[in-house]
N, CA, C and O atoms as a MOPAC input file, in Angstrom:
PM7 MOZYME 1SCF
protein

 N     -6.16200 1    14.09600 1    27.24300 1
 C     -7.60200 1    14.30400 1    27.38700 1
 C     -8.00000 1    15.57900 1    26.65800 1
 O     -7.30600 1    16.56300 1    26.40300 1
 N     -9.09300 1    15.36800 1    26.42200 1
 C     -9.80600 1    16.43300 1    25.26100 1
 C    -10.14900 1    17.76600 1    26.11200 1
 O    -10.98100 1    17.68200 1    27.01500 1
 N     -9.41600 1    19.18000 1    25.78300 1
 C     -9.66200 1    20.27600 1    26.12000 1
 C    -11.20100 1    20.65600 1    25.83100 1
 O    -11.53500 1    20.69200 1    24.64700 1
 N    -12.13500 1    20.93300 1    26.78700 1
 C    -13.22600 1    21.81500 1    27.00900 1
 C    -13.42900 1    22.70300 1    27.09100 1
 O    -13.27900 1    23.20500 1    28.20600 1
 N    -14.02800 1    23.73200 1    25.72400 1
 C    -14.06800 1    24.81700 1    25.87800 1
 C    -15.67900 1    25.33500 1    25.95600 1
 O    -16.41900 1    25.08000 1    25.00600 1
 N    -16.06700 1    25.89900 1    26.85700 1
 C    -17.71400 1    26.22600 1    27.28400 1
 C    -17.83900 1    27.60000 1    26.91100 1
 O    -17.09300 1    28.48400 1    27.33300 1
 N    -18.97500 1    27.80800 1    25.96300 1
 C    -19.50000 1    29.15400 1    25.21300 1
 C    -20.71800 1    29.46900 1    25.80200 1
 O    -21.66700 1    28.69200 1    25.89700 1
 N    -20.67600 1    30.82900 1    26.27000 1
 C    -22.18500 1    31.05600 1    26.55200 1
 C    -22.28000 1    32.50900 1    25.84600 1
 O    -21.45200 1    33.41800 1    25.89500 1
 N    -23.74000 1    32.46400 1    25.06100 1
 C    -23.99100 1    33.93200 1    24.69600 1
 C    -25.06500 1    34.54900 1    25.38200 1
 O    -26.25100 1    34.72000 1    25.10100 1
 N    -24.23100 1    34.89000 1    26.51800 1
 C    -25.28900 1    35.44400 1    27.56700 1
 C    -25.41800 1    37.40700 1    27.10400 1
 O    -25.51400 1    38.11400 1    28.10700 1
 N    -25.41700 1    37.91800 1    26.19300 1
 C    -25.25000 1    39.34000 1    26.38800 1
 C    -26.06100 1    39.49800 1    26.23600 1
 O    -26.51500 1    39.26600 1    25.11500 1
 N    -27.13500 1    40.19200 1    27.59900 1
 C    -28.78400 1    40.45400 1    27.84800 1
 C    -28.91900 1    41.92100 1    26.93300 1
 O    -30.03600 1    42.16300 1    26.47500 1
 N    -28.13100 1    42.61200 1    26.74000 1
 C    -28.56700 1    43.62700 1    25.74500 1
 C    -28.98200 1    42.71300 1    24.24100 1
 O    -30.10000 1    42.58700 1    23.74200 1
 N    -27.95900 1    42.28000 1    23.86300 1
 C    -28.40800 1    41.66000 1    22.33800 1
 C    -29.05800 1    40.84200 1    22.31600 1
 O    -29.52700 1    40.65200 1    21.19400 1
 N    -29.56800 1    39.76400 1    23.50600 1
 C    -30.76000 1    38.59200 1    23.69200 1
 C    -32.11100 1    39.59500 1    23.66000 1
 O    -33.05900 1    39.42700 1    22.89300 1
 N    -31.98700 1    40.78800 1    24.76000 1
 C    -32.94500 1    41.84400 1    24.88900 1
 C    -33.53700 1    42.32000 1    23.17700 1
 O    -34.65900 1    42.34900 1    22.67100 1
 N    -32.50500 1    42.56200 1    22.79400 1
 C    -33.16400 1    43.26300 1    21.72900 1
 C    -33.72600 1    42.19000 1    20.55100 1
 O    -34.84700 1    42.28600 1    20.05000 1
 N    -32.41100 1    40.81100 1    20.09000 1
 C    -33.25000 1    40.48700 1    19.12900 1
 C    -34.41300 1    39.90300 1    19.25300 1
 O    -34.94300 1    39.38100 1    18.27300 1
 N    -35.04300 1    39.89800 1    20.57800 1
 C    -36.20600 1    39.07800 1    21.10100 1
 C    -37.06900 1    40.13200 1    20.86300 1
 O    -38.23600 1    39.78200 1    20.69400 1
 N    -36.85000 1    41.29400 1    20.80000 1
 C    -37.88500 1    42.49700 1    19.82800 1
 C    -38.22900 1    42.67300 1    19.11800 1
 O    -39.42100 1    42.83800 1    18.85900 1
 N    -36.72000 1    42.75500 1    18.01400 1
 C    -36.54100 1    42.26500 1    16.85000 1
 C    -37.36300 1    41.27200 1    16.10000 1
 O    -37.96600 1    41.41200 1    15.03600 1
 N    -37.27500 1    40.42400 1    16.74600 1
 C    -37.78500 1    38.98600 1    15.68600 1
 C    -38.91800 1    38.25200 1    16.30300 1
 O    -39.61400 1    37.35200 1    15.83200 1
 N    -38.96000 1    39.13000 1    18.04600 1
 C    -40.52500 1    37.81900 1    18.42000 1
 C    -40.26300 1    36.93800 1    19.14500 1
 O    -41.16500 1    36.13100 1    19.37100 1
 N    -39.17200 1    36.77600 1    19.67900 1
 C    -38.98100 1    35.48600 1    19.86000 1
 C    -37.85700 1    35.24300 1    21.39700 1
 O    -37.14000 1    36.19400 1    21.70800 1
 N    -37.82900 1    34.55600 1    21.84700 1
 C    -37.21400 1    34.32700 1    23.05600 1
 C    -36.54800 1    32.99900 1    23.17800 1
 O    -37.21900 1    31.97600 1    23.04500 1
 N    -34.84300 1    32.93400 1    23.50500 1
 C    -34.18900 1    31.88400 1    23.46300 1
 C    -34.43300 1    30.93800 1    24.20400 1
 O    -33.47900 1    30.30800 1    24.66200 1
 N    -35.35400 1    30.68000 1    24.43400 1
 C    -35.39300 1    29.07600 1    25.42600 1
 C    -35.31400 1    27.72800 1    24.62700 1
 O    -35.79100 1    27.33900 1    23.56100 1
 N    -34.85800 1    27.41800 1    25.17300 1
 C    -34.66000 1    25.79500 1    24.15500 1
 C    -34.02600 1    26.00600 1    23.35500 1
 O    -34.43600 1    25.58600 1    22.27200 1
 N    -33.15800 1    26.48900 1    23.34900 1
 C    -32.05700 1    26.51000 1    22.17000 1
 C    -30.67200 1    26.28900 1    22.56900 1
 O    -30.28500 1    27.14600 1    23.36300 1
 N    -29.77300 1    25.37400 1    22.25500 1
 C    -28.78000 1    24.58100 1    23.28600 1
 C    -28.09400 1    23.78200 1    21.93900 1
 O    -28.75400 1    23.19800 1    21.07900 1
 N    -26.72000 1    23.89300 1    21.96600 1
 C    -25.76900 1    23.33500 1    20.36700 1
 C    -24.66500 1    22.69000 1    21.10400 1
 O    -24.21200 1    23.36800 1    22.02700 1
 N    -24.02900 1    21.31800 1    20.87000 1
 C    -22.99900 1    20.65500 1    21.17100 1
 C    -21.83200 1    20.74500 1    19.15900 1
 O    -21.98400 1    20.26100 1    18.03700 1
 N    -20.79600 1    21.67700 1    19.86400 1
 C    -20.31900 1    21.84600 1    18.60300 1
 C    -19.00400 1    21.62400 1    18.79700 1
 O    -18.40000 1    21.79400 1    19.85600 1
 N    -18.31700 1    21.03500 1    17.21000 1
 C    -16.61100 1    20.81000 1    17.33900 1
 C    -16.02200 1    21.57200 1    16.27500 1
 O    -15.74900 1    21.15800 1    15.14800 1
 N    -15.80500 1    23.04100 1    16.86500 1
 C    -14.76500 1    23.54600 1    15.62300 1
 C    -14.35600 1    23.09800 1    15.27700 1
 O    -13.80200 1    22.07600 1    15.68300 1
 N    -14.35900 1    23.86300 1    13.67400 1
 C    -13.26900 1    23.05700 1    12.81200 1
 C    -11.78100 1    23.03400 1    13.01900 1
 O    -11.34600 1    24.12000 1    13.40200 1
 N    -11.02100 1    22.23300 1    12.89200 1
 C     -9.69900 1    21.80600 1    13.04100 1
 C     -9.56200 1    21.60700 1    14.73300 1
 O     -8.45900 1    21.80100 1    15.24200 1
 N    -10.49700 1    21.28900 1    15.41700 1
 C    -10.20800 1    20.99800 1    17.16000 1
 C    -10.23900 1    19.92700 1    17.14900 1
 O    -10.41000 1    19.22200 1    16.15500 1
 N    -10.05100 1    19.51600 1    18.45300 1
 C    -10.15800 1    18.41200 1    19.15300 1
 C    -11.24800 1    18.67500 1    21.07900 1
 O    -11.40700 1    17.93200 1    22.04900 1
 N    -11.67500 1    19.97600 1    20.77300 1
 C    -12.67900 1    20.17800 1    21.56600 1
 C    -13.98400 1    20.39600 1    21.08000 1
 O    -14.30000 1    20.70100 1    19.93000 1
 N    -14.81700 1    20.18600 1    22.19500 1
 C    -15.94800 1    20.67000 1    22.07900 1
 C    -16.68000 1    21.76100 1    22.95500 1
 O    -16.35900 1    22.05200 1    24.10700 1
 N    -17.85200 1    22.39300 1    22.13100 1
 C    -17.99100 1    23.63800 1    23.23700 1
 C    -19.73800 1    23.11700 1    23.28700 1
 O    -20.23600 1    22.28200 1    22.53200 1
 N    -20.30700 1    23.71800 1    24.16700 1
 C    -21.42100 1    23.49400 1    24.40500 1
 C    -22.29900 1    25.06700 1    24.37700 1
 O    -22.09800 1    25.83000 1    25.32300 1
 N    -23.15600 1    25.44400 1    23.38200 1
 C    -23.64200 1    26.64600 1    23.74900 1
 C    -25.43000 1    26.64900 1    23.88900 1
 O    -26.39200 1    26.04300 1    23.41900 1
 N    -25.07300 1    28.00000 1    25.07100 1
 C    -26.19900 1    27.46600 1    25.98700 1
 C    -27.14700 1    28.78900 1    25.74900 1
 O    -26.58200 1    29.61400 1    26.46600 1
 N    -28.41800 1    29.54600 1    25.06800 1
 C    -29.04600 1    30.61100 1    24.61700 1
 C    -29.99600 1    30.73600 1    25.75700 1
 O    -31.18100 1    30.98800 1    25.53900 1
 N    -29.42200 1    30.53400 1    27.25000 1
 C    -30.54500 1    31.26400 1    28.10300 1
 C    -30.29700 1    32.00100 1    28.87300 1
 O    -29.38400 1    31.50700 1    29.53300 1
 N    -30.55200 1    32.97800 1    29.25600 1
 C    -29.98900 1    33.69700 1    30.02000 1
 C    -29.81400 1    34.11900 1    31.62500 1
 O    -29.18200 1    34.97100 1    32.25000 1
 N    -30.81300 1    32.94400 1    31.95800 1
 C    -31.10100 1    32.51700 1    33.18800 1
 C    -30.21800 1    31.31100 1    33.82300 1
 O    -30.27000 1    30.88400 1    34.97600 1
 N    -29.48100 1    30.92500 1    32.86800 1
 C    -28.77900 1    29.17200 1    32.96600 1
 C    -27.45000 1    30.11000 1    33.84000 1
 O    -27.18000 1    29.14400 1    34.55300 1
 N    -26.86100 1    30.74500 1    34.12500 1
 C    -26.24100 1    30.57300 1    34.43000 1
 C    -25.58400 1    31.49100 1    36.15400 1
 O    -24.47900 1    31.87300 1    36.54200 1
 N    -26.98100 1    31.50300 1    36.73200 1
 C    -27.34000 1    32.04200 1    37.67700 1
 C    -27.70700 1    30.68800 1    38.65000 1
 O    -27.46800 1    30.36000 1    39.81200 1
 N    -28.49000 1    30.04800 1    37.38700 1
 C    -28.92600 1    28.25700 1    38.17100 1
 C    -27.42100 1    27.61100 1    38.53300 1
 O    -27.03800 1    27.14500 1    39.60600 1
 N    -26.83100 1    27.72100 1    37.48700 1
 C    -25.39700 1    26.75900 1    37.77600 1
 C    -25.03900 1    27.30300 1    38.74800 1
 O    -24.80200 1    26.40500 1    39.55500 1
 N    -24.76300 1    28.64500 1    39.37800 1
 C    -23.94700 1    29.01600 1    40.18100 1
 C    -24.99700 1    29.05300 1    40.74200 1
 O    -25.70000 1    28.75800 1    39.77500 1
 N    -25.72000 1    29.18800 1    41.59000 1
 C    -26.53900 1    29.31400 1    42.78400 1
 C    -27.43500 1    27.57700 1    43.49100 1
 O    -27.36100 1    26.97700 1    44.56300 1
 N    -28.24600 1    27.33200 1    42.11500 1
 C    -29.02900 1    25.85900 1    42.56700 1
 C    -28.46000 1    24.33700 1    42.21000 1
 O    -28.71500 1    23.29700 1    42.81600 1
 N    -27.31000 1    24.58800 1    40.63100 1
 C    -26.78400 1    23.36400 1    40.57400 1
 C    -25.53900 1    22.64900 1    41.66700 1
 O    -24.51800 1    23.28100 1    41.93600 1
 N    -25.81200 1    21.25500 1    42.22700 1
 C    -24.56900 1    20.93900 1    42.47900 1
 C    -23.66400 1    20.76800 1    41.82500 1
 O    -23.71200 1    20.71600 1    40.59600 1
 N    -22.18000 1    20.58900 1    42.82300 1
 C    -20.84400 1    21.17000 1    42.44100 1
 C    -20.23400 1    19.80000 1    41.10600 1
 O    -20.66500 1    18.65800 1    41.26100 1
 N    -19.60500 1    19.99000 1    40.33000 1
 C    -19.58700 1    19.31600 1    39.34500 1
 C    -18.99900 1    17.85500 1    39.64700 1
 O    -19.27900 1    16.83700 1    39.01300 1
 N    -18.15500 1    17.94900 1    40.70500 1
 C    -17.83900 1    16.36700 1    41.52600 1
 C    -18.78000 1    15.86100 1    42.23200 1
 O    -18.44600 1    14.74400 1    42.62700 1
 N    -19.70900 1    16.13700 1    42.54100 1
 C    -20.84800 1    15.59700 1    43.22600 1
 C    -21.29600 1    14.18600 1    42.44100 1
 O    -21.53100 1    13.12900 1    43.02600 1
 N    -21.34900 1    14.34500 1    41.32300 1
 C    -22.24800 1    13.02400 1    40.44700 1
 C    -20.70200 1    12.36600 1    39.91800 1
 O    -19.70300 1    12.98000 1    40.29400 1
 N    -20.54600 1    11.34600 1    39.20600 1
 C    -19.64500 1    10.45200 1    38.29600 1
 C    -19.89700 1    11.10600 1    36.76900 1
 O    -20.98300 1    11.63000 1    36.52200 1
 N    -19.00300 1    11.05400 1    35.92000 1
 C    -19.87000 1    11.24600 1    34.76500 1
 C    -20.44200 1    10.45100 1    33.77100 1
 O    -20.89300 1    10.65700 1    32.64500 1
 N    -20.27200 1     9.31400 1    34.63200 1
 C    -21.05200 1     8.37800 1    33.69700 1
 C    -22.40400 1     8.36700 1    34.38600 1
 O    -23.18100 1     7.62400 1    33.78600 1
 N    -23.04100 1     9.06300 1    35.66100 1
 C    -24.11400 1     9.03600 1    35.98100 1
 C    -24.77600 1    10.61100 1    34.84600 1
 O    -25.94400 1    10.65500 1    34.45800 1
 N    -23.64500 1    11.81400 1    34.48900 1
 C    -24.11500 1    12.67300 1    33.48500 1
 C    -24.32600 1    12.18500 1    32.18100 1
 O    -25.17500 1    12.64100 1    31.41600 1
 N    -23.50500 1    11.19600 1    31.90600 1
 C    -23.63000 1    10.69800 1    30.76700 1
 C    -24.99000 1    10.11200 1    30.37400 1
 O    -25.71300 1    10.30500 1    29.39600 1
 N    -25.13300 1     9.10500 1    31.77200 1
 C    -26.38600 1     8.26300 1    31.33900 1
 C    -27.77400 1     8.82600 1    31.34900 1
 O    -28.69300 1     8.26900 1    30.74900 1
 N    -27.93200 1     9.99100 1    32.06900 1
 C    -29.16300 1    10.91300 1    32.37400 1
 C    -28.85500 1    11.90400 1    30.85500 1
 O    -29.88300 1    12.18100 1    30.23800 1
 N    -27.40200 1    12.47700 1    30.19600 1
 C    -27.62700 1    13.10200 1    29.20000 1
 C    -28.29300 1    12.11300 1    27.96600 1
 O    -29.05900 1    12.57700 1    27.12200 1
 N    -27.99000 1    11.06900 1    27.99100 1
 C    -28.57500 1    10.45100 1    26.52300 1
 C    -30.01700 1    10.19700 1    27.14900 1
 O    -30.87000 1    10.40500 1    26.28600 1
 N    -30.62200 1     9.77900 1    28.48800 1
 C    -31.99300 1     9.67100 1    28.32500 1
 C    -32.58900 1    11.10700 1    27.94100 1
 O    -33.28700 1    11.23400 1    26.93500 1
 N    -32.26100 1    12.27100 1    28.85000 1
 C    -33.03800 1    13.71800 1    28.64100 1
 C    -32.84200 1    14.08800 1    26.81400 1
 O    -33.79900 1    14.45800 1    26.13500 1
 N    -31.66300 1    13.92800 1    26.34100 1
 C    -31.55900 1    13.82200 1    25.10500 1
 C    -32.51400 1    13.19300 1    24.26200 1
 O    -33.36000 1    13.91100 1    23.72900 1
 N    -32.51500 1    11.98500 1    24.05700 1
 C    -33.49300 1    11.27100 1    23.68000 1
 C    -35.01300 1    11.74600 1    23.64500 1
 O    -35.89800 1    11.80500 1    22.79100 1
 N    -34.87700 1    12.06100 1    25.02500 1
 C    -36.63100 1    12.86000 1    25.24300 1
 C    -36.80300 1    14.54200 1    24.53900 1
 O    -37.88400 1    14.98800 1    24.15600 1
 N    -35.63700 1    15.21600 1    24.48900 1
 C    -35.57300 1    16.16400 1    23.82000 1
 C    -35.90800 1    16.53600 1    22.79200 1
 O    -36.79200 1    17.32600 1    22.46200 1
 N    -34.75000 1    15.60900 1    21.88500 1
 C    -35.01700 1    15.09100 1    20.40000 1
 C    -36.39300 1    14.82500 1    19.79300 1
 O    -36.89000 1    15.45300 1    18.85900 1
 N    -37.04200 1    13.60700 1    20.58500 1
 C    -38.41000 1    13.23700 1    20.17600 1
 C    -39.54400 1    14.46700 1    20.19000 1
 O    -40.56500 1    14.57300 1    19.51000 1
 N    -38.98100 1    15.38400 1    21.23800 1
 C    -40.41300 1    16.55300 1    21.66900 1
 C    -39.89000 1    17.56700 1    20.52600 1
 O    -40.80500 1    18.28600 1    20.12400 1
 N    -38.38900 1    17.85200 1    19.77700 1
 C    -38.06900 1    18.68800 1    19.12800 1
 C    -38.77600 1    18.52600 1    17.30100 1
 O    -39.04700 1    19.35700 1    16.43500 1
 N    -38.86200 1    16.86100 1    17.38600 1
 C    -38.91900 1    16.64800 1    16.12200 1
 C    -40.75700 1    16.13500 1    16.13200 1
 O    -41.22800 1    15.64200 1    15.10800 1
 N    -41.79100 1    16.36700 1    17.61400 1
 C    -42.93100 1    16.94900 1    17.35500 1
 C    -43.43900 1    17.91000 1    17.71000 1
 O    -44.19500 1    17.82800 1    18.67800 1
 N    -43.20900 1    19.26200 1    17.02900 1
 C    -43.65400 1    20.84500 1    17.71900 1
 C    -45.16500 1    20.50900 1    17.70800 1
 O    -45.80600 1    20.96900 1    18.65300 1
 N    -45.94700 1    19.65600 1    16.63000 1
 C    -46.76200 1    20.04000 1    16.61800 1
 C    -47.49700 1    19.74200 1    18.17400 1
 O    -48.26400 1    20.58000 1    18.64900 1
 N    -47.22800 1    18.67800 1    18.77600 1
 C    -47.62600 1    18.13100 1    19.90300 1
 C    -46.90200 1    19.30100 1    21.36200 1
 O    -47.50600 1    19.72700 1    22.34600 1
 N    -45.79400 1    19.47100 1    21.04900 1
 C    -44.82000 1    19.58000 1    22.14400 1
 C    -44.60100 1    21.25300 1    21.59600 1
 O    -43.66900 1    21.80700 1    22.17900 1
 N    -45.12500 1    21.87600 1    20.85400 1
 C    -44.78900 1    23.49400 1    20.68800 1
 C    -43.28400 1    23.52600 1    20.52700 1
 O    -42.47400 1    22.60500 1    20.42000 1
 N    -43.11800 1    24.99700 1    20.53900 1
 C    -41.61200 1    25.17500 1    19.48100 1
 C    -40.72200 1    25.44100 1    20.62800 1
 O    -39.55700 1    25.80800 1    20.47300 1
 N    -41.31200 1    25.24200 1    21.86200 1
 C    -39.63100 1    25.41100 1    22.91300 1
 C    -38.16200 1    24.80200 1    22.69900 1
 O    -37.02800 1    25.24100 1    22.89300 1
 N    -38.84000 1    23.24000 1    22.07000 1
 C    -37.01300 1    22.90800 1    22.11300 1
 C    -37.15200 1    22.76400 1    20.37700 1
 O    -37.61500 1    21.86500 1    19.67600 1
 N    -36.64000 1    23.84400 1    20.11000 1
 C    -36.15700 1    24.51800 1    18.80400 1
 C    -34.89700 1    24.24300 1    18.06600 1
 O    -34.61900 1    24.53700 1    16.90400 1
 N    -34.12100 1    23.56600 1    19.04300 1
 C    -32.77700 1    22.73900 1    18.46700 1
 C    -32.92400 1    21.27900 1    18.45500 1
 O    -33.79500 1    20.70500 1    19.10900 1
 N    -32.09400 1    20.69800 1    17.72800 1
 C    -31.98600 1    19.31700 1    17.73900 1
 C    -30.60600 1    19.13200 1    18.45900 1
 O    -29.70400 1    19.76200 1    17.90700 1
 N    -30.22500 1    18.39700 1    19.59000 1
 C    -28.94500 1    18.35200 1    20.42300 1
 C    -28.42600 1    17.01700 1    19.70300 1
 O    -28.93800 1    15.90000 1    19.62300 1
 N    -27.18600 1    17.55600 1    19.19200 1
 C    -26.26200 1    16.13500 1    18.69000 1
 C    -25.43000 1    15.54800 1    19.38600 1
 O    -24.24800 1    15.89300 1    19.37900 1
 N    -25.86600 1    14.58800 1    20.08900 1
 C    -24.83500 1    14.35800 1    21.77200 1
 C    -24.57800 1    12.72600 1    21.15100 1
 O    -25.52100 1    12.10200 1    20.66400 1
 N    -23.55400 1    12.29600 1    21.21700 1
 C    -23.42400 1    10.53000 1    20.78200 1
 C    -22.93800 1    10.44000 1    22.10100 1
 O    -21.99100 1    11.10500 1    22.52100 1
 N    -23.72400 1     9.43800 1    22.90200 1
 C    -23.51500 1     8.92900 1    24.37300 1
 C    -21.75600 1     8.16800 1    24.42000 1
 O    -21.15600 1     7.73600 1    25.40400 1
 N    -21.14500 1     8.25400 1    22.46700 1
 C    -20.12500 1     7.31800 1    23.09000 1
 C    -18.71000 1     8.56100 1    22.59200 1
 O    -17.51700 1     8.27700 1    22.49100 1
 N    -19.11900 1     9.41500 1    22.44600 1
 C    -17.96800 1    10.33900 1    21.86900 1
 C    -17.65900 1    10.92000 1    23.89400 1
 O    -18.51400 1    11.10900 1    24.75900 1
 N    -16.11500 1    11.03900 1    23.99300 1
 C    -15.69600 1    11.74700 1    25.06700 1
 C    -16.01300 1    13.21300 1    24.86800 1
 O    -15.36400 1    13.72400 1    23.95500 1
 N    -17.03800 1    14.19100 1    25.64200 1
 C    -17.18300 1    14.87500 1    25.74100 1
 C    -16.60900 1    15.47800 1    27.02200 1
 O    -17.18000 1    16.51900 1    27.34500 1
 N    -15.67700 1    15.10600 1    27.78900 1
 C    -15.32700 1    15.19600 1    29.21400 1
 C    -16.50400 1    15.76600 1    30.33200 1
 O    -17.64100 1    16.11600 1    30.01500 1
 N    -16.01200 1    15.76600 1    31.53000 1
 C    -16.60700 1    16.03600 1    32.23900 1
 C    -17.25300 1    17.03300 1    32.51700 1
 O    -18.24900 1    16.98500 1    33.23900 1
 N    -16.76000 1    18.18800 1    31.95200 1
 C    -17.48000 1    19.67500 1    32.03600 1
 C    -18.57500 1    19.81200 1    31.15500 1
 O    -19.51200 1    20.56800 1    31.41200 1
 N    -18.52600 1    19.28200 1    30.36100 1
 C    -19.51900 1    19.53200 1    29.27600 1
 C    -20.45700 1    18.64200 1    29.61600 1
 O    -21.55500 1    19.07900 1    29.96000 1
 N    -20.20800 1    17.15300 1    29.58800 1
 C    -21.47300 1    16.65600 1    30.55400 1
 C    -22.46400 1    17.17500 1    31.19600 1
 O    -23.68500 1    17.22000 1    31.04600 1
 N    -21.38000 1    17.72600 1    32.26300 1
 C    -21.92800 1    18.28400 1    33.92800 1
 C    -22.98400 1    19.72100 1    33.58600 1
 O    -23.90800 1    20.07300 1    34.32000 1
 N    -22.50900 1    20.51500 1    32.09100 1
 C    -23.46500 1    21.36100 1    32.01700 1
 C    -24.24000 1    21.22300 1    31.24700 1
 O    -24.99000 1    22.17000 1    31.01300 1
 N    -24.40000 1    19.84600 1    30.44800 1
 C    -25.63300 1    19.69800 1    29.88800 1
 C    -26.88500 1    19.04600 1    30.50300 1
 O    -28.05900 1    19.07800 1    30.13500 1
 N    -26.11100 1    18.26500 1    31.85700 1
 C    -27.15200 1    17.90300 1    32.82100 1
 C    -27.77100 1    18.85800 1    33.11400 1
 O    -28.97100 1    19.12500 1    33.05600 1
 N    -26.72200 1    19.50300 1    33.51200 1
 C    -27.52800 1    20.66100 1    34.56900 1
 C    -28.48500 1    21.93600 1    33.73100 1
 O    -29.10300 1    22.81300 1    34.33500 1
 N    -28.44500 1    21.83000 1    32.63300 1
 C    -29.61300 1    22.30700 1    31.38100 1
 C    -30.40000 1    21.73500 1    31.49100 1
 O    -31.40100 1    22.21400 1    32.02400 1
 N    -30.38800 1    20.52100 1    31.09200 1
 C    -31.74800 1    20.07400 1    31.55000 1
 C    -32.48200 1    20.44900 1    32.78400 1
 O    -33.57300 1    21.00500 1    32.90400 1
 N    -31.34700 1    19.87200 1    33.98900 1
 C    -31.99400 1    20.27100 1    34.91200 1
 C    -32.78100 1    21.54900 1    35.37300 1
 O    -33.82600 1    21.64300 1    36.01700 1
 N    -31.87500 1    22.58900 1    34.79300 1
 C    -32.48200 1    23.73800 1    34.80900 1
 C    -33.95200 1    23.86500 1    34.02000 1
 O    -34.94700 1    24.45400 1    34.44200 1
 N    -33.84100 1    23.31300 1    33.05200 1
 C    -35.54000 1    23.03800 1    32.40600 1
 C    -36.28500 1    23.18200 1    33.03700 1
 O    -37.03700 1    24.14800 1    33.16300 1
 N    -36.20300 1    21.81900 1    33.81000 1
 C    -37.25200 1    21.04400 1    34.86700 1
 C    -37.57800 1    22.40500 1    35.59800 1
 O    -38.60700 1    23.07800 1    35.54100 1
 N    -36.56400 1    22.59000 1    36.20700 1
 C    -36.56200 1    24.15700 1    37.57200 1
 C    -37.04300 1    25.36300 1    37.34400 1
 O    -37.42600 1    26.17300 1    38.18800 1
 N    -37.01100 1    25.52500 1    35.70100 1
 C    -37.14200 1    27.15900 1    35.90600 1
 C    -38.50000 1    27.11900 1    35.21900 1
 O    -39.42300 1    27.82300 1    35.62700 1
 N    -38.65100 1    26.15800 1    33.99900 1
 C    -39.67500 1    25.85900 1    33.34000 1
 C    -41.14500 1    25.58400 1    33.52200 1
 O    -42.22400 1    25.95200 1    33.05900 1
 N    -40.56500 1    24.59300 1    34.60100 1
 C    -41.30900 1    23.34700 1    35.17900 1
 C    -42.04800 1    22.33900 1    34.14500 1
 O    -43.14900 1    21.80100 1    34.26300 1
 N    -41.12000 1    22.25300 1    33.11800 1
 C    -41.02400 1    21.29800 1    32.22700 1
 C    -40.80100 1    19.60100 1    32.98100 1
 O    -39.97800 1    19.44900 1    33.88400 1
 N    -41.36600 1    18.82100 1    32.63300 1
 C    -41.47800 1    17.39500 1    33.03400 1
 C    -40.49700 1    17.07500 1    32.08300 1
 O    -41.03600 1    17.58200 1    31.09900 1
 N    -39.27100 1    16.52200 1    31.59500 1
 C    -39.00900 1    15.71900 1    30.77100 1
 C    -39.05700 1    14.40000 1    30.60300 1
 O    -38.75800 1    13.76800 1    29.59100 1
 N    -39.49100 1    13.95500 1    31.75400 1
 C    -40.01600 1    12.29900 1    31.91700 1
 C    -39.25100 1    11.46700 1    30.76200 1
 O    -39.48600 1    11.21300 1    29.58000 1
 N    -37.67100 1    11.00900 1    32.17300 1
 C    -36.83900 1    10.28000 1    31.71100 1
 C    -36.65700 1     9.43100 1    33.03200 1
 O    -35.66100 1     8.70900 1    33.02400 1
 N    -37.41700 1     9.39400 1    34.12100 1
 C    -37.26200 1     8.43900 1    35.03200 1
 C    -37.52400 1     7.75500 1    34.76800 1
 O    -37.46000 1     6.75300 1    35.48100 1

């Protein structure tokens, strides 16, 4: 099974500053990536609030199946994508395009925290992603 390796660039000094710097504030910005020469994938997550949610409001990562993460990541995906590729409608929050193929093994960890990104959306945002 495919090793999971999870990246976060949480360092609130350098989020602090280049958000001075340049204007700008990491929300919506979220990358599913496969170094070169791996056989993992890492998931990186540019908020700095995400990971206060995981540990405090998300449930525990056995709680769901991951084919119930799976199937909620390609709908929120889907809805992502579409709002990413119209800012003009949907503004520049989701600023990345997420490359998730519902059929590549991403294991369970990585799933479980891209649900729970979204979810955190919904929570901290109060972003609708209307995928029910």
């Amino acid at each position: 099974m495919k090793n999971i390796v999870i990246i976060y660039f949480l360092g609130f000094l350098f989020l602090g500053l280049s958000q001075d710097i340049i204007g700008q504030d990491d929300q919506g910005k979220i990358e599913i990536v496969n170094p070169e020469d791996s056989v993992e994938y890492e998931i990186i997550i540019l908020d700095v609030k995400f990971d206060s949610y995981l540990i405090s409001i998300a449930k525990p990562m056995e709680f769901y199946s991951i084919e119930h993460y799976k199937s909620w990541n390609t709908m929120y995906v889907k809805t992502w994508n579409a709002r990413h590729s119209n800012p003009i409608r949907f503004g520049d929050f989701y600023d990345s395009h997420i490359d998730y193929d519902p059929f590549t093994d991403y294991g369970l960890e990585l799933n479980y925290k891209l649900y729970n990104y979204f979810k955190f959306i919904e929570y901290e945002y109060k972003i609708d992603l209307n995928v029910r």
